[in-house]
DOVO-364914 format. One record per residue (C-alpha): x, y, z; residue number from 1. Coordinates in steps of 0.05 Angstrom, whole numbers, plus 32768, in hexadecimal, padded with zeros to 4 digits. Layout:
% DOVO-364914
+------+------+------+-----+
|   xx |   yy |   zz |   n |
+------+------+------+-----+
|    X |    Y |    Z | NUM |
...
+------+------+------+-----+
END
This chain:
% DOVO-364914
+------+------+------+-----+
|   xx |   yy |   zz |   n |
+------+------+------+-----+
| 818D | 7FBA | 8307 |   1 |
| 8162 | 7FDD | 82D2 |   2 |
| 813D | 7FB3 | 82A6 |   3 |
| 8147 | 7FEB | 8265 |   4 |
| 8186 | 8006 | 8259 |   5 |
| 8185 | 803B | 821B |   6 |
| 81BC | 8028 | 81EA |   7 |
| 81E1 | 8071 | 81E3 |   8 |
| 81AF | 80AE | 81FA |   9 |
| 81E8 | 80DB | 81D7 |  10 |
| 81DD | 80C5 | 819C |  11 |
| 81B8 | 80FF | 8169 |  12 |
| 8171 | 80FC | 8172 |  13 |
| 815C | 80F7 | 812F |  14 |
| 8186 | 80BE | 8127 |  15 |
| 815F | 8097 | 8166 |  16 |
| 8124 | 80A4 | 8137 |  17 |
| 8146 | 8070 | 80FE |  18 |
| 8129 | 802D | 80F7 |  19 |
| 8164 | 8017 | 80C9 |  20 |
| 8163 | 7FC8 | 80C5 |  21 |
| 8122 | 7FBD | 80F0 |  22 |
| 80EF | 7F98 | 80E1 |  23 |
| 80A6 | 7FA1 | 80F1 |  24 |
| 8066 | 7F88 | 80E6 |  25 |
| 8027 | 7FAD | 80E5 |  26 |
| 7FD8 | 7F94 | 80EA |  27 |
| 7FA6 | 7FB2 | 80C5 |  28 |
| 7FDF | 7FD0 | 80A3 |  29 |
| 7FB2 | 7FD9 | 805D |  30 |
| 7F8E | 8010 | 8071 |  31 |
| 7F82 | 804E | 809E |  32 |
| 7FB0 | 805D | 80DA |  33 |
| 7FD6 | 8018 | 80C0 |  34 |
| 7FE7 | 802A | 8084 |  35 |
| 8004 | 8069 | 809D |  36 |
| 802E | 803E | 80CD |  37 |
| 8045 | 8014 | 809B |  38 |
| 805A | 8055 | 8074 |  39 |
| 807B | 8077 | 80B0 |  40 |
| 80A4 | 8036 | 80C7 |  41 |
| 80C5 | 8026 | 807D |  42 |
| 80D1 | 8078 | 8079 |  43 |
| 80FB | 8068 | 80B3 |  44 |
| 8125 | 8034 | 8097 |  45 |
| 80FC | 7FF5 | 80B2 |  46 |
| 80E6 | 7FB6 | 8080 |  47 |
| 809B | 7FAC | 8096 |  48 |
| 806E | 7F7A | 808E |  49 |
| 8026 | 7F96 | 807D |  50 |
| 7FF3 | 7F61 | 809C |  51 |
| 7FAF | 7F6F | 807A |  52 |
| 7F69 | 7F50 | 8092 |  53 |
| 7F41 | 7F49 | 804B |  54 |
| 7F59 | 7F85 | 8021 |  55 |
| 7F93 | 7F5C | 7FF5 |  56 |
| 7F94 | 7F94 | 7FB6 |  57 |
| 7F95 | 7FCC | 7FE6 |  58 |
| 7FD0 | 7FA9 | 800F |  59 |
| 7FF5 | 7F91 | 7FD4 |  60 |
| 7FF7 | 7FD9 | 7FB3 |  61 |
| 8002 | 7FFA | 7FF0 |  62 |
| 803E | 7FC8 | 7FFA |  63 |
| 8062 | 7FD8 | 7FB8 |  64 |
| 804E | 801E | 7FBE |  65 |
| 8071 | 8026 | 8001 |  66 |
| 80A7 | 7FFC | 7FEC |  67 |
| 80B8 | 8021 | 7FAD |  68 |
| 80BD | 8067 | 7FCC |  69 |
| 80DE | 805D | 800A |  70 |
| 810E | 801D | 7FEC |  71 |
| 80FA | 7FEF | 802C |  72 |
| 80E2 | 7FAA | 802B |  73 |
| 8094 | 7FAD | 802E |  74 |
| 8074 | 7F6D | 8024 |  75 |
| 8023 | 7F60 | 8031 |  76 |
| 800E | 7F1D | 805D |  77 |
| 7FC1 | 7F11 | 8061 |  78 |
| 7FA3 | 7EF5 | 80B2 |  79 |
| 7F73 | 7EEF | 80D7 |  80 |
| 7F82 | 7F0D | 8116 |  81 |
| 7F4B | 7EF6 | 813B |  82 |
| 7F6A | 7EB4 | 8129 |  83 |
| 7FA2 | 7E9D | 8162 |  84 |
| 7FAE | 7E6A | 813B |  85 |
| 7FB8 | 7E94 | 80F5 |  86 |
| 7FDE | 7EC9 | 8111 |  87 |
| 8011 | 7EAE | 813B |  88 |
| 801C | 7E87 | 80F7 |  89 |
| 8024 | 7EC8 | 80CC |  90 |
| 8055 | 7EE9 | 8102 |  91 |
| 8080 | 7EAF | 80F6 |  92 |
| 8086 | 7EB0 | 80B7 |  93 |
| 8095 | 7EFC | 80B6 |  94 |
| 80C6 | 7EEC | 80EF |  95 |
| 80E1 | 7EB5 | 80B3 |  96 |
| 80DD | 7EDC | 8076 |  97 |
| 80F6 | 7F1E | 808B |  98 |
| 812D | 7F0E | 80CE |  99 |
| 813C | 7ED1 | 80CF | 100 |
| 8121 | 7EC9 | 810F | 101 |
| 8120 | 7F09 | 8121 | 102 |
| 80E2 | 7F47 | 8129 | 103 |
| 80ED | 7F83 | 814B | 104 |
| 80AB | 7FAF | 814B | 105 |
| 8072 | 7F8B | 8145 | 106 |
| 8028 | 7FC1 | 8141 | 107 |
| 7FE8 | 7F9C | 8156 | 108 |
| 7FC0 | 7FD9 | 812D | 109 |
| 7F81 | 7FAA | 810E | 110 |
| 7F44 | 7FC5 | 8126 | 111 |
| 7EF3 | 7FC8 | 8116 | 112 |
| 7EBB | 7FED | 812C | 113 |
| 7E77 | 7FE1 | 8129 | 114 |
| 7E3D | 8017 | 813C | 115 |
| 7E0D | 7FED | 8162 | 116 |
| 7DD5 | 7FFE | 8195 | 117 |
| 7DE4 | 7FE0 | 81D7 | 118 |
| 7D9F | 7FBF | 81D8 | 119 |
| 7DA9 | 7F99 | 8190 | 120 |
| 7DE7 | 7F79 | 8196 | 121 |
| 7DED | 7F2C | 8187 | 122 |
| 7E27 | 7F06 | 81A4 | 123 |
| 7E40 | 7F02 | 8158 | 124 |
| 7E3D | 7F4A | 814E | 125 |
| 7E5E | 7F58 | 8194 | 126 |
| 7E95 | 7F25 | 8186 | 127 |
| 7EA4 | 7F4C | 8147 | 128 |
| 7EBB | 7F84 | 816A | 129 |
| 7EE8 | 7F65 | 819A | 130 |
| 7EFB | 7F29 | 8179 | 131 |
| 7F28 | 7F53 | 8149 | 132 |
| 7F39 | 7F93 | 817E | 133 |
| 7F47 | 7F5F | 81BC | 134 |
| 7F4B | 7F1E | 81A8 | 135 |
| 7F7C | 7F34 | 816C | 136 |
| 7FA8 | 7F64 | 8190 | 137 |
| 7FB1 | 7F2E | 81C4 | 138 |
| 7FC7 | 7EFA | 818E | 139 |
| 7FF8 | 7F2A | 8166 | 140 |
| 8012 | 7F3D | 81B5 | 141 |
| 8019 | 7EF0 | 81C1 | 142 |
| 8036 | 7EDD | 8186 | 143 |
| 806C | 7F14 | 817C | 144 |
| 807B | 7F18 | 81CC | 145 |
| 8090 | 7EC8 | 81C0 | 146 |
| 80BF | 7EE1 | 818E | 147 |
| 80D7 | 7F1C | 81BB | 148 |
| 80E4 | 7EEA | 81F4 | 149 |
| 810A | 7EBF | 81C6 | 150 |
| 813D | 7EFA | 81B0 | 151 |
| 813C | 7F23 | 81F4 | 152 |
| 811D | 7F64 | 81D1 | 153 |
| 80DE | 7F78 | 81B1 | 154 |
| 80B0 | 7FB0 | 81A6 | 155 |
| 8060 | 7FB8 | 81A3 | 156 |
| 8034 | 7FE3 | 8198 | 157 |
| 7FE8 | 7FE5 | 81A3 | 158 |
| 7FBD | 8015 | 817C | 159 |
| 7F8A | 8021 | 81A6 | 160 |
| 7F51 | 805D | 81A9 | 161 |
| 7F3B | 809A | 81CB | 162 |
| 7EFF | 8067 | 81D7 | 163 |
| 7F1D | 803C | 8204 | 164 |
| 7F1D | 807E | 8239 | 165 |
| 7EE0 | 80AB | 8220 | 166 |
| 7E9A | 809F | 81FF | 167 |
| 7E9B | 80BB | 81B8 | 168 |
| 7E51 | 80DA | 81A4 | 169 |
| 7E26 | 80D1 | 8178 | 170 |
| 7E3A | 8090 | 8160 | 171 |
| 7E1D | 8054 | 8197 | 172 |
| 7E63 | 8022 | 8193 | 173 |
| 7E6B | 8001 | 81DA | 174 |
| 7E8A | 7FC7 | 81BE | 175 |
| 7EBE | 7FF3 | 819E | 176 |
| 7EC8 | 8017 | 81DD | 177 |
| 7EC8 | 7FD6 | 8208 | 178 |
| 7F00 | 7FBC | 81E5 | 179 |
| 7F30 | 7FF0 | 81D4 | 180 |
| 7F32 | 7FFC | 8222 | 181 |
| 7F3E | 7FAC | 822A | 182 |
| 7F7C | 7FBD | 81FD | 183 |
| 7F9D | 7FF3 | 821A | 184 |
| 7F8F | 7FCD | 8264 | 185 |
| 7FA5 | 7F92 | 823E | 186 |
| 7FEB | 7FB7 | 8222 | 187 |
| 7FF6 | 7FCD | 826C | 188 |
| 7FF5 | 7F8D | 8283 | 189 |
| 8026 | 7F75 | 824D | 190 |
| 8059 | 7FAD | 8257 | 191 |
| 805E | 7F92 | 829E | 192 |
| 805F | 7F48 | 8293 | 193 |
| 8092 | 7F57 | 8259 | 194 |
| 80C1 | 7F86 | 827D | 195 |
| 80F3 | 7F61 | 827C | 196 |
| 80F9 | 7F4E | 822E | 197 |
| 80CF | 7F80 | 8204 | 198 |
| 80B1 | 7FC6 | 820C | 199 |
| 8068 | 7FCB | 8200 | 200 |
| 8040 | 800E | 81EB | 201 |
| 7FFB | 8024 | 81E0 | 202 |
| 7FDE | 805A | 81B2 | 203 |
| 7F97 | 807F | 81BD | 204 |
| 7F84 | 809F | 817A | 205 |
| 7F4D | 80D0 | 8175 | 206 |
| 7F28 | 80DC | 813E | 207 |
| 7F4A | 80C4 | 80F9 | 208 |
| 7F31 | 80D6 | 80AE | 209 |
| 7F38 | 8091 | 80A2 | 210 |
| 7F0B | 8058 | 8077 | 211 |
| 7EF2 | 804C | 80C0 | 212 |
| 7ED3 | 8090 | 80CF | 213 |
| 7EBF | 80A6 | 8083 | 214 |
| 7E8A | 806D | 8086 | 215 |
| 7E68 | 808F | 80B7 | 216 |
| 7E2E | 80C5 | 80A4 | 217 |
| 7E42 | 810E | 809E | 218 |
| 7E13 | 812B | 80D1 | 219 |
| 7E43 | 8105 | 8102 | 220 |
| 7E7C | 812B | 80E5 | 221 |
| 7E5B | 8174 | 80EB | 222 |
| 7E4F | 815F | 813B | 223 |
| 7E9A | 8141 | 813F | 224 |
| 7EB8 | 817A | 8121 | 225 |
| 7E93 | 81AD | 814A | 226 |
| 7EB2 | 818C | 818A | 227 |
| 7EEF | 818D | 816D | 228 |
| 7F19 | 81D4 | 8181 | 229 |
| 7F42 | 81CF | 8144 | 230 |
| 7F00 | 81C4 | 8114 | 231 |
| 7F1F | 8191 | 80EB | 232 |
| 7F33 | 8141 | 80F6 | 233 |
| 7F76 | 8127 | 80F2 | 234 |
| 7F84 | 8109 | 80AE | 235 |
| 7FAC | 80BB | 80BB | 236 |
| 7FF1 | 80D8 | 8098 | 237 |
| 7FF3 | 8106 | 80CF | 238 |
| 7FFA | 80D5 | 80FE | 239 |
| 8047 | 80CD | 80E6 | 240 |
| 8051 | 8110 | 80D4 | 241 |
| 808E | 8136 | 80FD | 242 |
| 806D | 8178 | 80EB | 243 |
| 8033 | 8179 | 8122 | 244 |
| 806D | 815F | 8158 | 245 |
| 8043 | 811C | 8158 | 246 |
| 8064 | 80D9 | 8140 | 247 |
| 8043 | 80A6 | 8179 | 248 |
| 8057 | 806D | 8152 | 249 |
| 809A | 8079 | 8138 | 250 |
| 80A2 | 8095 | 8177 | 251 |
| 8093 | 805B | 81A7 | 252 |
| 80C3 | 8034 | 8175 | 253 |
| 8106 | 8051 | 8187 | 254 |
| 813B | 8027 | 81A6 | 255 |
| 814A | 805D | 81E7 | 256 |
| 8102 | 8060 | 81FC | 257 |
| 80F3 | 803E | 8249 | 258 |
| 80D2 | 8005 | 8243 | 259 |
| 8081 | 8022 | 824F | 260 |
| 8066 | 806B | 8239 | 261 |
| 8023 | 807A | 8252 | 262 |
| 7FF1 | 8077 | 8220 | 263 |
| 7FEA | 80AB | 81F6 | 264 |
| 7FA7 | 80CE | 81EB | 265 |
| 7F95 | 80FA | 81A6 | 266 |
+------+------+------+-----+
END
């Protein structure tokens, strides 16, 4: 007997796109590819919970701004997701506030980076890196598959990198690299453990004009964009944008999907 059965495959497909009376919850939802998650999901008709590390002005206005145009309930929650503790105590309380017991989509997104020689790493600054892009996505996985267990259906997502497969140059970021591939590994090994109560997805971004990559000096932009075909980097709203045929997120999100898709690289 198959473990995934889609609901109605006949149904229009712009309709399987609707996330009418969901609810999801997003990390590192206050800024870059996050924020654009957060956007795409309540455009789609789900209430979202925007979990922000530090940034509480940026997630508060982006809550109400999000909130106001698309008419969806979009309500900030500060963690640490590095913290176990911390964050299986903010799931909860989304899982409270917003379903009474019930979370559908949950997006471990919160990520760092850090451009480090190999050769000068501490063990603080290399626990930086993968405290919040392992240990964190590992924590939001544990705390929301506990939840999808309990209610026989759930859906994550890991946002993950084009690092995790390939070595990006200039910039000298093994610990980046190190654990973004421990996530999507670590998402693989969740789909299959989870089979038979939730469907788990990964997503391998390229480059993104986000707070992330604007930090970093322009000459690195000039060599990026001449090994880029198209000459130009993807800006985050693209990333739920139907126009380029691209919505990963939204995407992985629909009810008739099988329970894995292969990770998506771009």
């Amino acid at each position: 007997m198959p473990l995934f059965k889609p609901e109605n495959v006949n149904t229009p497909v712009l309709s399987q796109f609707s996330l009418n009376g969901k609810i999801a919850a997003v990390t590192g939802g206050a800024k870059g590819i996050g924020k654009e998650i957060v956007r795409g999901l309540a455009e789609a008709g789900a209430d979202v919970a925007l979990i922000y590390g530090s940034s509480h002005q940026a997630a508060e206005e982006l809550a109400e701004e999000i909130s106001s145009a698309t008419g969806q309930r979009v309500q900030p929650y500060q963690c640490d997701v590095a913290n176990r503790e911390q964050t299986a105590n903010v799931i909860n309380t989304i899982c409270s506030d917003f379903g009474a017991g019930r979370l559908d989509v949950v997006v471990a997104n919160a990520g760092v980076c850090a451009n480090i020689p190999s050769l000068e790493y501490t063990e603080e600054t290399w626990r930086q890196n993968n405290s919040v892009n392992l240990d964190g996505v590992m924590w939001t996985a544990q705390a929301a598959g506990r939840i999808f267990k309990r209610q026989g259906k759930g859906n994550l997502i890991v946002t993950a990198s084009v690092s995790a497969t390939l070595i990006n140059v200039p910039q000298t970021q093994v610990a980046y690299n190190a654990s973004k591939a421990a996530a999507v590994h670590l998402a693989k090994g969740l789909a299959v453990e989870w089979a038979d109560f939730a469907r788990v997805n990964c997503v391998s971004p390229g480059f993104i004009m986000t707070e992330m990559l604007t930090a970093q000096p322009r000459e690195r932009f000039e060599r990026w964009l001449g090994m880029i075909p198209g000459g130009r980097i993807c800006d985050a709203a693209e990333l739920k944008s139907v126009r380029p045929g691209w919505l990963p997120w939204l995407y992985l999100e629909c009810e008739e999907l099988p329970r894995w898709w292969p990770d998506r690289d771009g």
